[in-house]
C-alpha positions as CSV (number, residue, x, y, z in Angstrom):
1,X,-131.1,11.0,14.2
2,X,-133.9,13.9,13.2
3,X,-134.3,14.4,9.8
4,X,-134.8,17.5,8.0
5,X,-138.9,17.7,8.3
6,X,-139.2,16.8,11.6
7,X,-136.4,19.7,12.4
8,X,-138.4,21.8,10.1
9,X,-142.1,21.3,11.9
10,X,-141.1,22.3,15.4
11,X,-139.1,25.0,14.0
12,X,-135.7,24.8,16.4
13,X,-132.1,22.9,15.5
14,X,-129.1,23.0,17.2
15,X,-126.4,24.1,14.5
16,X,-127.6,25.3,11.5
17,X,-125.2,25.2,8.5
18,X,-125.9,27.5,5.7
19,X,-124.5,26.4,2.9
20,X,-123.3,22.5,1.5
21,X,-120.1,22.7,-0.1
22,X,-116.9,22.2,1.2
23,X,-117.0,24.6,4.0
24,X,-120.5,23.2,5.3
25,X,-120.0,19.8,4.6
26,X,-116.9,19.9,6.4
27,X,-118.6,22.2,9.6
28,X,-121.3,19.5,9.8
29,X,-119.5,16.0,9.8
30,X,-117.4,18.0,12.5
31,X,-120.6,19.3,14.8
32,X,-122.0,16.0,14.8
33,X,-118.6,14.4,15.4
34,X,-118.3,16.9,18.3
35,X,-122.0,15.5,19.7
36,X,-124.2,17.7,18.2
37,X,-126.8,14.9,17.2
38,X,-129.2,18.2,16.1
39,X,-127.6,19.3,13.1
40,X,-129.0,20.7,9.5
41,X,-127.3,22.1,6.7
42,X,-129.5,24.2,3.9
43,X,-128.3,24.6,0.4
44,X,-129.3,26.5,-2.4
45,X,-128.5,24.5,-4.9
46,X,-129.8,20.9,-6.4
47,X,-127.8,18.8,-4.6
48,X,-124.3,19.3,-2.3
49,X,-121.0,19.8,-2.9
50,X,-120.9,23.9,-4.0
51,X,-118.5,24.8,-6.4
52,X,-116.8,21.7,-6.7
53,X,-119.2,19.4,-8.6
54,X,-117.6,21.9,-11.6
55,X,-114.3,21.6,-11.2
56,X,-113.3,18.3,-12.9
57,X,-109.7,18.5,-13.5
58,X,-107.0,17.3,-10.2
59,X,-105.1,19.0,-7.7
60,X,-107.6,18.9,-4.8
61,X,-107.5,16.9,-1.4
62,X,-103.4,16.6,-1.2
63,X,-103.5,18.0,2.4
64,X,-106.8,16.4,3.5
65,X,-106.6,12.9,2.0
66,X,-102.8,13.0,1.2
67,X,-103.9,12.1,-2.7
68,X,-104.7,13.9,-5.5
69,X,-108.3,14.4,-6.4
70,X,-110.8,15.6,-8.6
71,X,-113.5,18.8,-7.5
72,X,-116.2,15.7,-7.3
73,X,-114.1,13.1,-6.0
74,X,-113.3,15.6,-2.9
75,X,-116.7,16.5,-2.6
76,X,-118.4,13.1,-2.6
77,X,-115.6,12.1,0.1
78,X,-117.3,14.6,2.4
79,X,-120.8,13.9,0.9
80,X,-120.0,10.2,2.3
81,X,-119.1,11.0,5.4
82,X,-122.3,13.5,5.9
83,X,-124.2,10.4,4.8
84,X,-122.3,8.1,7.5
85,X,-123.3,10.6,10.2
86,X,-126.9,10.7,9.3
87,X,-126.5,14.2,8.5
88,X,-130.2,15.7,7.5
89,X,-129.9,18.4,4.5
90,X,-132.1,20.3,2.5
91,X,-131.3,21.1,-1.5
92,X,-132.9,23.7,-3.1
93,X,-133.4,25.9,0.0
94,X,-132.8,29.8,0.4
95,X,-132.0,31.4,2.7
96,X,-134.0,34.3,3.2
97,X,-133.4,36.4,6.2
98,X,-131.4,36.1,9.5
99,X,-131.5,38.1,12.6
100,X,-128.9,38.6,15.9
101,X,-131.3,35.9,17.6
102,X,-130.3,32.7,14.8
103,X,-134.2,33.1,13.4
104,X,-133.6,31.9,9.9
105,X,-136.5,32.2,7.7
106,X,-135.9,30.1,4.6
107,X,-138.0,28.6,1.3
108,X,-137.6,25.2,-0.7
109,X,-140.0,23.9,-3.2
110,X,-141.3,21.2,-0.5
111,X,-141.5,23.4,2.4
112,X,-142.5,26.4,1.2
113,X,-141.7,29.2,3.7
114,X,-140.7,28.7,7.1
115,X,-138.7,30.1,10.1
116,X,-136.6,27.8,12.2
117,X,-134.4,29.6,15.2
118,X,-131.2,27.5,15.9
119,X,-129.0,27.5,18.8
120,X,-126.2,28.2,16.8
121,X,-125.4,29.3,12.9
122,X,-122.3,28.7,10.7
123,X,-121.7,30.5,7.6
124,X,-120.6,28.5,5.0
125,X,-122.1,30.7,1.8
126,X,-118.6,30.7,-0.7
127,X,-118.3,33.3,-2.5
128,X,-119.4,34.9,-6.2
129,X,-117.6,36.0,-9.5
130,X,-117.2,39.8,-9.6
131,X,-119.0,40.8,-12.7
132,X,-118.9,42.9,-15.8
133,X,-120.8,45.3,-14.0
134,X,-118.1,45.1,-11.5
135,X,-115.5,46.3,-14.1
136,X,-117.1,49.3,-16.0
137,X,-115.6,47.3,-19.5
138,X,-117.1,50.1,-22.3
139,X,-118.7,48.5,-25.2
140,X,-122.0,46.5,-25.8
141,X,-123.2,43.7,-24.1
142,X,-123.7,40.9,-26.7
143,X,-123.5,37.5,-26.2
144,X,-120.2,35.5,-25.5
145,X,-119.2,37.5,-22.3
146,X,-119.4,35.0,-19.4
147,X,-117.7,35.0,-15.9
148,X,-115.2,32.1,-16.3
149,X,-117.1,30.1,-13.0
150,X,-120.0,29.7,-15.7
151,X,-118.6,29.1,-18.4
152,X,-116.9,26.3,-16.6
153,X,-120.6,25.3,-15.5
154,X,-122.2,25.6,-18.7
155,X,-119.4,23.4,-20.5
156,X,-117.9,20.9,-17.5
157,X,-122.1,20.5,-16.0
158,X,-124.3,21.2,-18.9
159,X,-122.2,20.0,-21.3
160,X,-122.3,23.1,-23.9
161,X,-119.3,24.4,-25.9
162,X,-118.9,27.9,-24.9
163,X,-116.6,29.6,-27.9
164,X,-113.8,29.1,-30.6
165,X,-111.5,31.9,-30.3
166,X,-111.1,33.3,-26.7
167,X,-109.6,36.0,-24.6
168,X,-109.7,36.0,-20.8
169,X,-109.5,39.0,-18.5
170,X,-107.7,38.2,-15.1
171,X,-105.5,35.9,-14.0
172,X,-107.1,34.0,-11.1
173,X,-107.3,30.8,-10.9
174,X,-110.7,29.5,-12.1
175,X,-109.7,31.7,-15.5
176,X,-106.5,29.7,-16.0
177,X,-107.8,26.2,-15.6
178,X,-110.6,27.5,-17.8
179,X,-107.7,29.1,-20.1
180,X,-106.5,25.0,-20.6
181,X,-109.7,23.6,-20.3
182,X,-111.2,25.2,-23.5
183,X,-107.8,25.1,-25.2
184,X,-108.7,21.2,-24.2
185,X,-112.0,21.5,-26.0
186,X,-110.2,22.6,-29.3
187,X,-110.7,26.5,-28.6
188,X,-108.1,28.8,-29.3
189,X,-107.2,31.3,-26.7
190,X,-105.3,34.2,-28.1
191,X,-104.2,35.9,-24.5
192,X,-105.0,36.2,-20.8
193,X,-104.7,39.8,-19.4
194,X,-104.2,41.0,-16.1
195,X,-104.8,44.6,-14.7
196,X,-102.1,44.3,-12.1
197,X,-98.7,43.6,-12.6
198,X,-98.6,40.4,-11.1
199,X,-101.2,37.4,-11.3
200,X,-103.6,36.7,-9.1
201,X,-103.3,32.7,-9.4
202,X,-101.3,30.1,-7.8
203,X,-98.0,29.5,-9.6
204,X,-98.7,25.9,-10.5
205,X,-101.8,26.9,-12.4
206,X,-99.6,29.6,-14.3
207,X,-97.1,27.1,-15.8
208,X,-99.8,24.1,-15.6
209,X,-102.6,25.9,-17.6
210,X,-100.8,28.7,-19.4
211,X,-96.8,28.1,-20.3
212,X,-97.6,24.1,-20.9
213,X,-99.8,25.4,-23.7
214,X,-98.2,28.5,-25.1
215,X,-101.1,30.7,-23.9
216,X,-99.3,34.5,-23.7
217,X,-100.3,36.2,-20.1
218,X,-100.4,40.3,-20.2
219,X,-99.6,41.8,-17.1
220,X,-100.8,45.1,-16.5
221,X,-103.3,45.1,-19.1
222,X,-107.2,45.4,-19.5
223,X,-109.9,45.4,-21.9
224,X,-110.7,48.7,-23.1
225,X,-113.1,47.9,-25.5
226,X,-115.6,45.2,-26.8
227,X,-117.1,44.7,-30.4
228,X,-120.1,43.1,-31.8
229,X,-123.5,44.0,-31.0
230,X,-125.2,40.6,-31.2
231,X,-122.2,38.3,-30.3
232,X,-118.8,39.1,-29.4
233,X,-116.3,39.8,-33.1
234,X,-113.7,41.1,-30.7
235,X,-112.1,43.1,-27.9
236,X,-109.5,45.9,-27.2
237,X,-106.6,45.4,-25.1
238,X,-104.5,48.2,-23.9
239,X,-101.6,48.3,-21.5
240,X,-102.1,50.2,-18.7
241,X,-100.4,52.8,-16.4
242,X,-99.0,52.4,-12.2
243,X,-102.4,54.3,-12.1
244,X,-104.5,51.0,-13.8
245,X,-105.3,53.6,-16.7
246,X,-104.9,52.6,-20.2
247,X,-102.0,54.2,-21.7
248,X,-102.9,55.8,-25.6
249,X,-101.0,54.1,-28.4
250,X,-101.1,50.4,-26.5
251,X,-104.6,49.2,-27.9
252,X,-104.5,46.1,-30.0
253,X,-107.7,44.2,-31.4
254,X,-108.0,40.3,-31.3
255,X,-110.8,39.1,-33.2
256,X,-112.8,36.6,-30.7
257,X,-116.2,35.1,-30.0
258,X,-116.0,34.9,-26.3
259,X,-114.7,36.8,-23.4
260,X,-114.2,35.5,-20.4
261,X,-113.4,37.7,-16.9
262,X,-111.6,36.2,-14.0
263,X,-111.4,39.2,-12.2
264,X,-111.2,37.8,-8.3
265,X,-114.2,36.5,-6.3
266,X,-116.3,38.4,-3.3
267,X,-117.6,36.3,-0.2
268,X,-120.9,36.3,-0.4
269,X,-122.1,38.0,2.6
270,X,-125.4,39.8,2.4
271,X,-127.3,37.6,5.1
272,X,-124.3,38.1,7.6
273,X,-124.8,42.3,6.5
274,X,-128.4,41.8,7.4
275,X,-127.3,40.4,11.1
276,X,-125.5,43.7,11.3
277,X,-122.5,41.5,11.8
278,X,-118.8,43.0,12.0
279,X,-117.0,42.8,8.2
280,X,-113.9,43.4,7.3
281,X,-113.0,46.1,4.9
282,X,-110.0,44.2,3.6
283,X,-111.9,41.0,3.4
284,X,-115.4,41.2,2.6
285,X,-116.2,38.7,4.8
286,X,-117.5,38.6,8.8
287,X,-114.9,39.7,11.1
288,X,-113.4,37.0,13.6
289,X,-112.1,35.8,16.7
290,X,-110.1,32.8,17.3
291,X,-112.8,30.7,17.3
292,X,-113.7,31.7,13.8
293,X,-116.6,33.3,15.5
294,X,-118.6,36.7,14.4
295,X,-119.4,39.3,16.7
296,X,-122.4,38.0,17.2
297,X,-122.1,35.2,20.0
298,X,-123.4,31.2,18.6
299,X,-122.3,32.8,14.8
300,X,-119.4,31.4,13.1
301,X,-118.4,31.6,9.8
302,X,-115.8,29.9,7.8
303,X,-114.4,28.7,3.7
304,X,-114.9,31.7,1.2
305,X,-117.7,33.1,2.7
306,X,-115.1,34.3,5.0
307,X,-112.4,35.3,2.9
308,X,-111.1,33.7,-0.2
309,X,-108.7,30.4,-0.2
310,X,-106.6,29.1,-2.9
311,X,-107.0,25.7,-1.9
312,X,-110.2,23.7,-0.6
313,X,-108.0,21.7,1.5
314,X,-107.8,25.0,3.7
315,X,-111.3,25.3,4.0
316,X,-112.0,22.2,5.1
317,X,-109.4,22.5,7.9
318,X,-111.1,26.2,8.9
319,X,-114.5,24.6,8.6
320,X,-113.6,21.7,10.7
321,X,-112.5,23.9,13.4
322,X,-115.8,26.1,12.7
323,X,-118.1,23.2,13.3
324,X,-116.2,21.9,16.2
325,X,-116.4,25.4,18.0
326,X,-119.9,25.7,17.1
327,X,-120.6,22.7,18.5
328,X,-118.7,23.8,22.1
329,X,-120.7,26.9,21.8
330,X,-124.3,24.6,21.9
331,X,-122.9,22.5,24.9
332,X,-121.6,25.2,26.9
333,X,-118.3,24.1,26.7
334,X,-116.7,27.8,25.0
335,X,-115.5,30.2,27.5
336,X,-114.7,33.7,26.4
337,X,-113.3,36.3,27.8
338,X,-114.7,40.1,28.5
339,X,-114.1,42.1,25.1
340,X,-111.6,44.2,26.5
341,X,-109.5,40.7,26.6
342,X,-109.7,40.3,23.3
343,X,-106.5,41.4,21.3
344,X,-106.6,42.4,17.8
345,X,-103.8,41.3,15.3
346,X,-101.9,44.2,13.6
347,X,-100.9,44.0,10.5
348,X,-97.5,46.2,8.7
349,X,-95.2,45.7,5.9
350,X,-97.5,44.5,3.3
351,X,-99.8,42.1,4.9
352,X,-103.5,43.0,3.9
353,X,-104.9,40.9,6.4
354,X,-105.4,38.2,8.8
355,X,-107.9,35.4,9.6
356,X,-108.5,35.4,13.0
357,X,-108.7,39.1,12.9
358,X,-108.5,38.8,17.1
359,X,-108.0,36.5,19.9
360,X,-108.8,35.7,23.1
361,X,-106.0,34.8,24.7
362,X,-107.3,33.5,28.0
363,X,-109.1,30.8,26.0
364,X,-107.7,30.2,22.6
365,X,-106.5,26.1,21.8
366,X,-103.1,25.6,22.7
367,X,-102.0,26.9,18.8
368,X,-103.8,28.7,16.3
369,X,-103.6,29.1,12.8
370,X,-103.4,32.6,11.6
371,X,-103.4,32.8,7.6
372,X,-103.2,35.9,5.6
373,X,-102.5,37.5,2.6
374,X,-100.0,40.2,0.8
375,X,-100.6,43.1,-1.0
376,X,-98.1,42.5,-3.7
377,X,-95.5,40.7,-4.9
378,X,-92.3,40.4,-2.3
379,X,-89.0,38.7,-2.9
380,X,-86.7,37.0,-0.1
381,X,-88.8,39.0,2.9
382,X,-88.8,37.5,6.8
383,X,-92.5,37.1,8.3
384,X,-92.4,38.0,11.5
385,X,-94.9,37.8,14.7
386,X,-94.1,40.4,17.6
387,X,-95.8,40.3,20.8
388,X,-94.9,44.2,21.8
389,X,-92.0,44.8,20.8
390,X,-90.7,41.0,21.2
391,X,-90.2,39.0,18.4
392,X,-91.8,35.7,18.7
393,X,-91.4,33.8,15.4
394,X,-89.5,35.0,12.1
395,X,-89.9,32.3,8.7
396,X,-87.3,33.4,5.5
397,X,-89.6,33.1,2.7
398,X,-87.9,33.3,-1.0
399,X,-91.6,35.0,-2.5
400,X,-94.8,36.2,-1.5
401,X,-97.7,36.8,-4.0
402,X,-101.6,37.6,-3.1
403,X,-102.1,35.0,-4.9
404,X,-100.9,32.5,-3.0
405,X,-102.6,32.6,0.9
406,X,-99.6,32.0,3.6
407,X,-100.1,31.2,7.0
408,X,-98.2,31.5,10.5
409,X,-98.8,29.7,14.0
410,X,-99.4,31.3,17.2
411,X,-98.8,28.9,20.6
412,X,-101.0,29.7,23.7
413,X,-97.6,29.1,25.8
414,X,-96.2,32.4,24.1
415,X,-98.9,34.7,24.8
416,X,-100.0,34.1,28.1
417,X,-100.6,37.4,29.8
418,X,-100.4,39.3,26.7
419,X,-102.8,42.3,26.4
420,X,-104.1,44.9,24.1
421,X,-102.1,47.2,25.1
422,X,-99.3,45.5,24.6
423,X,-100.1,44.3,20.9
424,X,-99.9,41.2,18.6
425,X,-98.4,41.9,14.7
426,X,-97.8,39.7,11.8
427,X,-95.4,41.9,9.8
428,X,-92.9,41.8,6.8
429,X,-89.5,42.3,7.1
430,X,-86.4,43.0,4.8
């Protein structure tokens, strides 16, 4: 095995893994498994496992380990097998700039600064909060307003109590296990409201975190207004309009101390912008082929950095596939075709999106996993996957929510031949 210094002093690694939570956990044990002895994964933060080490309560790992696990429980499971593998890391580590050519300058408090060129990269970054910034809320800005990811850091890492009497803005997930987990900690929360007229959470965490504790969710709502100067004394909700504009006469005051937004979550992708790598308007993350790789070849990316999942148990399985492919891509093994081979997946009916945004046909795995999302909320629709104008799967499904990431299969056997010309959709039907 080479460890992290000795990778670091002649400045070259095989597959570099930015990032050490789920995604590049999972990427890593799956390079080395794949041969890649030369392997390295960089992380930011004091020690691995990303957003996980935060997220105490259950519900993680039921597809991966076929049991139910906490945030660190899944993490350390992967964390384990990093260590059986002799996996070389480095905490505290930034990332500081990364070309087309994989030169990767990055700084840690032991190695200073230093630039390292690796044969290939995979982007395992997650993603951020959207902030108040974000959402243009009118009012002061006292204390008490926190982005539910840190106030779940600040009370489930640091150990501080965050509030007594709370509101939350946005329905996604993090802000409705934070919604029980303070009502836990003996905090009232008077209401969670939602801009859009649907939530953007998983069902189970609406009637887990919300209905089992008579906490009142507001669709189509917002916070119009914010008082206290020093510390939150209380916010303005209004409802709002098909246009998301508040509608006069629909304000009501709660008197709080803390406001929390859970207002959706952006990959974070500003050192795949700076290798002028493709991104996808829909997404916010890097634009990919089958192979999960960018448009820049030996570059793959994978988890939330490349768009966001409900469940970690997803990301592993797209990591795992990242890593592997990475790994092909350092031995030679990955054969792709021209670029006019490459087929782009259409999208109609209310699908925002896929993941792989293309294929290559010629030399895709004998199946591939296409997940997507919706753009609203869709009751007893048929997905559908046409090659042309042939229908080659169709799935009933009773609802659809963009909260809740769905996914279709595509066999190698079915699209042999198939070209760009002729076309490859994942639609919604009546």
């Amino acid at each position: 095995m080479t460890d992290a210094n000795t990778i670091i002093e002649r400045g070259r690694v095989g597959i570099l893994v930015i990032g050490g939570g789920p995604a590049g956990l999972a990427a890593a044990v799956a390079a080395k498994r794949a041969g890649v002895d030369d392997v390295l994964i960089a992380e930011r933060d004091r020690m691995l496992g990303g957003i996980l080490n935060q997220c105490i309560h259950n519900g993680f790992g039921l597809h991966t380990f076929k049991e139910e696990l906490t945030g660190p429980e899944y993490a350390a499971r992967f964390i384990s097998q990093a260590a059986e593998l002799r996996i070389p890391y480095l905490l505290n580590t930034m990332v500081l700039s990364v070309d087309r050519d994989r030169n990767v300058t990055i700084m840690g408090r032991e190695i200073g600064v230093r630039t390292i060129t690796a044969d290939a990269i995979v982007l395992a970054m997650g993603c951020r909060e959207r902030s108040r910034g974000a959402l243009s809320i009118p009012g002061y800005r006292p204390a008490g307003v926190y982005t539910a990811g840190t106030a779940q850091r600040l009370m489930n890492i640091e150990g501080f109590r965050i509030g007594k009497r709370v509101v939350i803005l946005g329905s996604g997930d993090i802000g409705l296990i934070m919604a029980r987990r303070m009502t836990l900690e003996g905090a009232k929360v008077l209401t969670v409201a939602e801009l859009m007229p649907y939530s953007g959470g998983l069902k189970r965490n609406i009637v887990q975190c919300l209905n089992d504790y008579d906490i009142p969710l507001q669709l189509s709502h917002t916070v119009v207004d914010i008082r206290g100067k020093r510390r939150v004394e209380g916010v303005t909700i209004a409802e709002v309009d098909q246009a998301r504009r508040p509608i006069p006469g629909t304000e009501v005051s709660y008197d709080c101390d803390t406001l929390l937004l859970s207002c959706g979550l952006l990959p974070e992708n500003e050192l795949t912008r700076m290798m002028k790598a493709g991104i996808s308007p829909v997404t916010g993350g890097a634009s990919v082929d089958d192979l999960l790789q960018t448009d820049i070849p030996g570059v793959f990316a994978c988890g939330n950095v490349l768009h966001v999942h409900d469940l970690v148990d997803y990301v592993s399985e797209e990591a795992t596939l990242a890593g592997e492919n990475a790994a092909a891509y350092v031995s030679g093994s990955t054969g792709r075709s021209a670029a006019d081979a490459i087929v782009e997946i259409g999208v109609d009916g209310g699908v925002r999106y896929t993941v792989p945004q293309r294929i290559d046909v010629g030399h895709m795995r004998d199946s591939v996993t296409v997940r997507f999302r919706v753009a609203d909320v869709y009751r007893d629709r048929t997905i559908a996957v046409y090659r042309g104008e042939k229908c080659l799967s169709r799935r009933k499904t009773r609802v659809l929510a963009p909260g809740e990431m769905e996914q279709v299969k595509l066999k190698k056997e079915e699209l042999a031949g198939l070209t760009a010309d002729e076309g490859l959709r994942v639609v919604l039907e009546d």
